[in-house]
C-alpha positions in Angstrom: -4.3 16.2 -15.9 -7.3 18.0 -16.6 -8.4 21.3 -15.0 -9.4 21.6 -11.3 -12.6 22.8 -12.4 -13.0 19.6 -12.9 -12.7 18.5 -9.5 -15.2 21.3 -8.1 -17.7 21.0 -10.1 -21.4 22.7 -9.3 -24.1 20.6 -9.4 -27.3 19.3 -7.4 -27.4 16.0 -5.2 -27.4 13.5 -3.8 -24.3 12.0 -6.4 -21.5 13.1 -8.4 -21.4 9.4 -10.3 -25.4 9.2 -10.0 -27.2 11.9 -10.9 -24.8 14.3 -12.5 -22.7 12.2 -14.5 -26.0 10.8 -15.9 -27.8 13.8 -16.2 -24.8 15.1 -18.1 -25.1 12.4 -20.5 -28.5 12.8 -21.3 -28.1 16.5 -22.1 -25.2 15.3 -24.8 -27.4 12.5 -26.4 -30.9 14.7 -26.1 -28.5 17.4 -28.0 -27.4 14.9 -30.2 -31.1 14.0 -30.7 -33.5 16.9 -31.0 -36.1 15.6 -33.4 -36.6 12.3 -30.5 -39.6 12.6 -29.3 -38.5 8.8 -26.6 -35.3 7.5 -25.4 -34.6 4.5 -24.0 -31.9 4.4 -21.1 -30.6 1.3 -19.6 -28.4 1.1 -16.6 -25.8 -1.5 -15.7 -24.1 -2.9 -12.5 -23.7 -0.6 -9.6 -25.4 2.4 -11.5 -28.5 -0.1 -11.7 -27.7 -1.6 -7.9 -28.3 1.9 -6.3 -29.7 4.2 -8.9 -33.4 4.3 -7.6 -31.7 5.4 -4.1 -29.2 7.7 -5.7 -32.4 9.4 -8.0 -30.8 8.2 -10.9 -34.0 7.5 -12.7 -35.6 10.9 -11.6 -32.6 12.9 -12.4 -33.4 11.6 -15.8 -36.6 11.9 -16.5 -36.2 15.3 -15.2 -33.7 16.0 -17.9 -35.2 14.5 -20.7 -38.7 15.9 -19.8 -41.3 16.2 -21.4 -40.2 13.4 -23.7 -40.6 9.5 -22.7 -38.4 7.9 -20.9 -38.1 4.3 -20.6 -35.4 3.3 -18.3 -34.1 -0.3 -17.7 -32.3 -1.9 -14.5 -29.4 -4.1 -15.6 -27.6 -4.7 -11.6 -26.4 -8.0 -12.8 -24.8 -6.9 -15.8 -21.4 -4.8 -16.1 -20.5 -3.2 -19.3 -16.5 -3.5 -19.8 -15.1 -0.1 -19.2 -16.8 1.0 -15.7 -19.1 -0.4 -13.1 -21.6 2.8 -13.5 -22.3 2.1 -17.4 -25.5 3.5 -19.2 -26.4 2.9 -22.9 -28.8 5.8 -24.6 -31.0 4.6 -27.1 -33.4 7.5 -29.4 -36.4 5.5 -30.1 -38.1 6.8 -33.8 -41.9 6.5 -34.1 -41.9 3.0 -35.1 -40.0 2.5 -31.6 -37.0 1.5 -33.2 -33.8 2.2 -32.5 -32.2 5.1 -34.1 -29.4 6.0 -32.3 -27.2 4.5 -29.1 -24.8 5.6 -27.4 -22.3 3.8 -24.6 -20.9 5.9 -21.4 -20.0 5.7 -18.1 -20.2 7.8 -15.6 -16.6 7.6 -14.1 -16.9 9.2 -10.7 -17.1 12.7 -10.0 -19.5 13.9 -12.6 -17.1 12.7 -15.7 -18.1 10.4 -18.7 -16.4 8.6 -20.4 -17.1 6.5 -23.9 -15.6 4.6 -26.2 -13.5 7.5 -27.5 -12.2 8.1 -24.1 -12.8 10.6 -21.2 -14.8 13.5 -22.6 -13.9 17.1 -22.2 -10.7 15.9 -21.3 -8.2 18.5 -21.9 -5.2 18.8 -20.6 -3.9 21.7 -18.4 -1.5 19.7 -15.8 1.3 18.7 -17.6 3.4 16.9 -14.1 0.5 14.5 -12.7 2.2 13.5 -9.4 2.5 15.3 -6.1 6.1 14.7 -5.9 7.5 16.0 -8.8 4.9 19.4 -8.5 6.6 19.3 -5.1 10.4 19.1 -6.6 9.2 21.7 -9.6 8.0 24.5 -7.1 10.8 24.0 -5.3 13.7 24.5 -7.9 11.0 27.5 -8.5 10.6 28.6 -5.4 6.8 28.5 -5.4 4.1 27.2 -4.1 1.1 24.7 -4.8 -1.2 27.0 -5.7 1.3 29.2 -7.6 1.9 26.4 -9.8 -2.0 25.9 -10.1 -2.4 29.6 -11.2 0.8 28.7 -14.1 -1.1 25.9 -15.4 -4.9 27.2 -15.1 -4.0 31.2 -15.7 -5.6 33.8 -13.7 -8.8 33.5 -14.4 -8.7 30.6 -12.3 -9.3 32.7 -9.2 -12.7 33.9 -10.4 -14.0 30.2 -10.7 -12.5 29.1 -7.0 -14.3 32.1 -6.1 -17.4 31.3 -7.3 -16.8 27.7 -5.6 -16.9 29.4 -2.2 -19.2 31.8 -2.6 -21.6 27.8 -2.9 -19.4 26.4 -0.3 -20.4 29.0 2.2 -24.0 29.1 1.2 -24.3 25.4 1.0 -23.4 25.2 4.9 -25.1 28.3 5.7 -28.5 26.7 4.4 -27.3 23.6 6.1 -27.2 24.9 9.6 -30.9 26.4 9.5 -32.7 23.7 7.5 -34.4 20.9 10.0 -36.3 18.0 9.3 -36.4 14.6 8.0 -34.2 13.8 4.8 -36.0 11.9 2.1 -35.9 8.5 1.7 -37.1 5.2 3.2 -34.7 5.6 6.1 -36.3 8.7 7.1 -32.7 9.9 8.9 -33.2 13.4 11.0 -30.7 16.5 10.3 -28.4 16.9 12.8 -26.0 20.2 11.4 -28.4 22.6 13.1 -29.0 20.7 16.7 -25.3 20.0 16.7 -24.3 23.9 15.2 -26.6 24.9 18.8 -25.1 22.8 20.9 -21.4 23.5 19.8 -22.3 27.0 20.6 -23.3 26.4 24.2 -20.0 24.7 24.5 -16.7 25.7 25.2 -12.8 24.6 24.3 -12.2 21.7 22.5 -15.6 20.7 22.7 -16.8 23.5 20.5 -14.5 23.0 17.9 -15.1 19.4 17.3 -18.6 20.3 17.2 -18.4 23.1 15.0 -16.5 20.8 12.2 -19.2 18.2 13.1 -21.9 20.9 12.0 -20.4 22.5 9.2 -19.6 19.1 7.1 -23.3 17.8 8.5 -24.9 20.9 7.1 -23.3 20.5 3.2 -23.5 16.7 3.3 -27.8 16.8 4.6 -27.9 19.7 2.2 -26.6 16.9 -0.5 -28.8 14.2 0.4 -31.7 16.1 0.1 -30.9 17.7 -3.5 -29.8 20.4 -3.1 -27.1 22.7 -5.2 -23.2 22.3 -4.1 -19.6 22.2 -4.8 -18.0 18.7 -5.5 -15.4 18.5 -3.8 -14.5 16.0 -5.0 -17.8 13.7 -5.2 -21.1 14.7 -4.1 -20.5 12.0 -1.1 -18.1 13.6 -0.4 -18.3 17.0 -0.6 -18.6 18.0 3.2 -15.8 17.4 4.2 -13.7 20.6 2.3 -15.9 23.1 2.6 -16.1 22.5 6.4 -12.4 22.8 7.7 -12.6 26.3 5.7 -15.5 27.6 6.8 -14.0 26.4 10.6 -10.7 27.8 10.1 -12.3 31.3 8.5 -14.7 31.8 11.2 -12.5 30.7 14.1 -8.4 31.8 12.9 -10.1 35.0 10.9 -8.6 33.5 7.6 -8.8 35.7 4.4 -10.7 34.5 1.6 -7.5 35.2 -0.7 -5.9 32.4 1.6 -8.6 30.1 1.5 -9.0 30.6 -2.4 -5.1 29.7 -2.6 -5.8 26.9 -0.2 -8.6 25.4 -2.9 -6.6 25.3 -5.3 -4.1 23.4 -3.8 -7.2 20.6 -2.6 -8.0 20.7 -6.2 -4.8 20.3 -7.5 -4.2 17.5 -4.9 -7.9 15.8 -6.0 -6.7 16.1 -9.4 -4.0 13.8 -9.0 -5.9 11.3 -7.5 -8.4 11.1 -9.5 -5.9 11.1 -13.0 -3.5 8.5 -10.8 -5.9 6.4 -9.8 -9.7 7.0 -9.0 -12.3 9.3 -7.0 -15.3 6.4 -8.1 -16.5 4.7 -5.0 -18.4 2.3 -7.8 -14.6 1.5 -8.6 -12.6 1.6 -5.6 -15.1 2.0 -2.5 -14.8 4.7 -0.2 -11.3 5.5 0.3 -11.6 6.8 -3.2 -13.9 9.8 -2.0 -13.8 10.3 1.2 -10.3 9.6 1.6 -9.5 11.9 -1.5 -11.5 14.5 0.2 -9.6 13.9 3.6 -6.5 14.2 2.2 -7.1 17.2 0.1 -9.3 19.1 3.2 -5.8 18.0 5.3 -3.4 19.8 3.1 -5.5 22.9 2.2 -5.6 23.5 6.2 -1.5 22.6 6.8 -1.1 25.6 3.9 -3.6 28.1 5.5 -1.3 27.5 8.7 1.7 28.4 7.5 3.5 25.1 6.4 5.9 24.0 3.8 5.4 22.2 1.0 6.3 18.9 2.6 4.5 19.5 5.5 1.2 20.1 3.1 2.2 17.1 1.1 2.7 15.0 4.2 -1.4 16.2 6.0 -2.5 15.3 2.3 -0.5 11.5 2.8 -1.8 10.9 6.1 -5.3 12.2 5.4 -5.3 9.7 2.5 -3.5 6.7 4.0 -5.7 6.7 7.3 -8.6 6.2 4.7 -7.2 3.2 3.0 -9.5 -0.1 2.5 -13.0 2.7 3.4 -15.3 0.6 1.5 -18.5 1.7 -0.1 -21.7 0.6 1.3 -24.6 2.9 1.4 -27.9 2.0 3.1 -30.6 1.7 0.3 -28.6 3.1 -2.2 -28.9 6.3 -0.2 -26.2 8.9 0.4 -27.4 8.7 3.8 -25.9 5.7 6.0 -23.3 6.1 6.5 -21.5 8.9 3.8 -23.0 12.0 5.7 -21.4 10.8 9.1 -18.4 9.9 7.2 -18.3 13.4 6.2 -18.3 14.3 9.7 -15.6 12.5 11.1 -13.4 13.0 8.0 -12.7 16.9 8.4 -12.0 16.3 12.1 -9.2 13.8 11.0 -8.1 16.0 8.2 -7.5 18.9 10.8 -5.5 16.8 13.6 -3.4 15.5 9.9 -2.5 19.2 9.4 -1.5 20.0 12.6 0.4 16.3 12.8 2.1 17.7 10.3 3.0 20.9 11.2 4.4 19.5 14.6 6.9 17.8 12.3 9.9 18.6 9.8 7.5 17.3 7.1 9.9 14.2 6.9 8.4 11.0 6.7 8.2 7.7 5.1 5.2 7.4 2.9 4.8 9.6 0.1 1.4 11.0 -1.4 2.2 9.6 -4.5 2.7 5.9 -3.0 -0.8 6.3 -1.3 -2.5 7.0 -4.1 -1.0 4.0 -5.6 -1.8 1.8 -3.0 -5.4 2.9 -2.7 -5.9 2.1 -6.5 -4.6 -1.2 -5.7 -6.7 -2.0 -2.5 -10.1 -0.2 -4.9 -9.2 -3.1 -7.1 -9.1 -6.2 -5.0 -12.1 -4.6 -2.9 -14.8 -7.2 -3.7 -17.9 -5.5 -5.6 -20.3 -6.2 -2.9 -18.1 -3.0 -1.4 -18.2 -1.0 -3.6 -21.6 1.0 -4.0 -23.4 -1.7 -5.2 -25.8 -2.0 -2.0 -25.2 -5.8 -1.4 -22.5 -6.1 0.9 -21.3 -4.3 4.4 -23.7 -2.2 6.1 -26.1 -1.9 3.4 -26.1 -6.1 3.9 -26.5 -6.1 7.7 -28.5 -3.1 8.1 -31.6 -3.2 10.3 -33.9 -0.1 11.5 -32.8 0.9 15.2 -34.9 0.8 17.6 -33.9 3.2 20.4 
């Protein structure tokens, strides 16, 4: 598996698979191409389905400015090794074609070609949960001491750094208002509901606290702006939030929540090299789930429990995500991802204390979750998975209240 910086990326809205997997690509073929004075980019199946909503085409004119940029919707079309599939083209003076290149933007900011997955070295050498789990406990260590063995020390400084945008990305969050842009002209919510959860008492409060903290990273996302992946852009409230909550409220140090991301990453990671963290290739479950599950066990660690106990928050934040299906409103990370966010990190805090209540025996393991997510992802018909055709991007109508 490859390294958990991988999994928390930095990087700009409003998605991982959108706008920063593409934008990484043009920076490669414009680098690969710096006498072109045009390119050419064409965009296939659920890259070209919800690319105007995602900002796929302004991401990359951005990147590639000032140079032309002629780009080309293909929805109908799939290319053979992804749904989110892109062809670059360097166009010479005559407008001919003098260099193309094939990629796909895999979920989570990745690419991938024909040669495989790029930047993809190798730092994980065990790639499921329950042989980490079976390794650290012939060790006697834990999740994130087995993340510092594999990624070295310097780790620490990068997770730190991840934080360091977490917090800000909320903080931002909370006192930014407005309208989000976009046809669907959705109102923020994280700082009405941050005001109201502090007029409020008990269990009230907290709910609404976690409410506001993933509402303020996800309606900082929508609109653009910079943030940790965690592991998708869509996603990426959901992590940040049940830290920030469990700092504030339980006085957490940020040693223990630095040691608490890298077990989230580590547990993303093996998602994402088991199975998939695309909602273009298995819907929903594959972000927010992953997200759920990986929020879930950082939280069951910060509270003091065992390795099974943190492996068995991760499985039921995972599992009570299975068959999520991916259907954004107008191609929009809008309706309904940032709500998603919202109730996610409330369910991955009642996993972690499900599990803490327990032995940490159960049933289910992470591992078979993951495997029956990818499974589901796969017979998951397309029209659910971020193409904008099917669910409530289908049935959607403007609300009048």
């Amino acid at each position: 598996m490859q390294t958990i910086r991988e999994i928390f990326k930095i990087g700009y809205g409003p998605s991982s698979s959108h706008t920063i997997g593409p934008v990484r690509a043009a920076e490669m073929f414009q680098k690969r191409n710096p006498k072109c004075t045009k390119f050419r980019v064409v965009l296939y199946g659920s890259l070209a389905s919800t690319g105007k909503g995602h900002h796929t085409d302004l991401a990359l004119q951005k990147t590639l400015f000032p140079h032309e940029v002629e780009i080309i919707w293909r929805p109908e079309e799939t290319l053979p090794q992804h749904p989110n599939g892109m062809i670059f083209q360097a166009l010479n003076e005559s407008n001919e074609v003098a260099d193309k290149w094939e990629v796909y933007s895999i979920g989570g900011g990745d690419l991938k070609d024909v040669d495989g997955i790029i930047n993809n070295k190798q730092v994980y050498h065990i790639t499921n949960l329950t042989d980490i789990m079976a390794h650290c406990s012939r060790q006697g260590k834990t999740f994130w001491e087995y993340v510092e063995d594999c990624e070295g020390p310097e780790i620490w400084d990068y997770l730190s750094m991840v934080w360091d945008i977490m917090k800000e990305t909320i903080v931002r969050g909370l006192e930014n208002e407005g309208v989000l842009p976009g046809e669907i002209r959705l109102p923020r919510k994280a700082s009405n509901y941050y005001m109201k959860a502090l007029n409020s008492h008990g269990a009230i409060q907290n709910q609404g606290l976690l409410f506001a903290f993933a509402l303020a990273v996800s309606e900082e996302n929508a609109n653009g702006g910079k943030i940790a992946i965690a592991p998708t852009c869509g996603s990426s409230g959901v992590l940040p939030a049940i830290l920030y909550y469990l700092k504030r409220e339980e006085y957490i140090t940020d040693v223990k929540i630095l040691r608490a991301l890298a077990t989230a990453g580590l547990i993303g990671n093996i998602v994402k090299f088991n199975a998939s963290i695309s909602g273009a290739e298995v819907g929903c479950q594959g972000e927010i789930g992953t997200a759920c599950a990986m929020a879930a066990g950082a939280a069951a660690q910060i509270m003091g429990g065992s390795l099974r106990q943190i492996e068995y928050a991760a499985e039921m934040g995972f599992e009570h995500n299975l068959g999520l299906t991916c259907d954004p409103v107008l191609g929009y990370v809008q309706i309904p991802c940032i709500e998603r966010n919202a109730i996610a990190v409330g369910k991955a805090l009642e996993c972690a204390v499900y599990a803490l209540f327990s032995d940490g025996g159960h049933k289910i393991s992470f591992d078979n979750a993951v495997q029956t997510m990818e499974e589901t992802g796969r017979d998951i018909q397309s029209a659910y998975r971020e193409t904008g055709i099917g669910g409530l991007a289908k049935s959607w109508r403007p609300f009048q209240e």
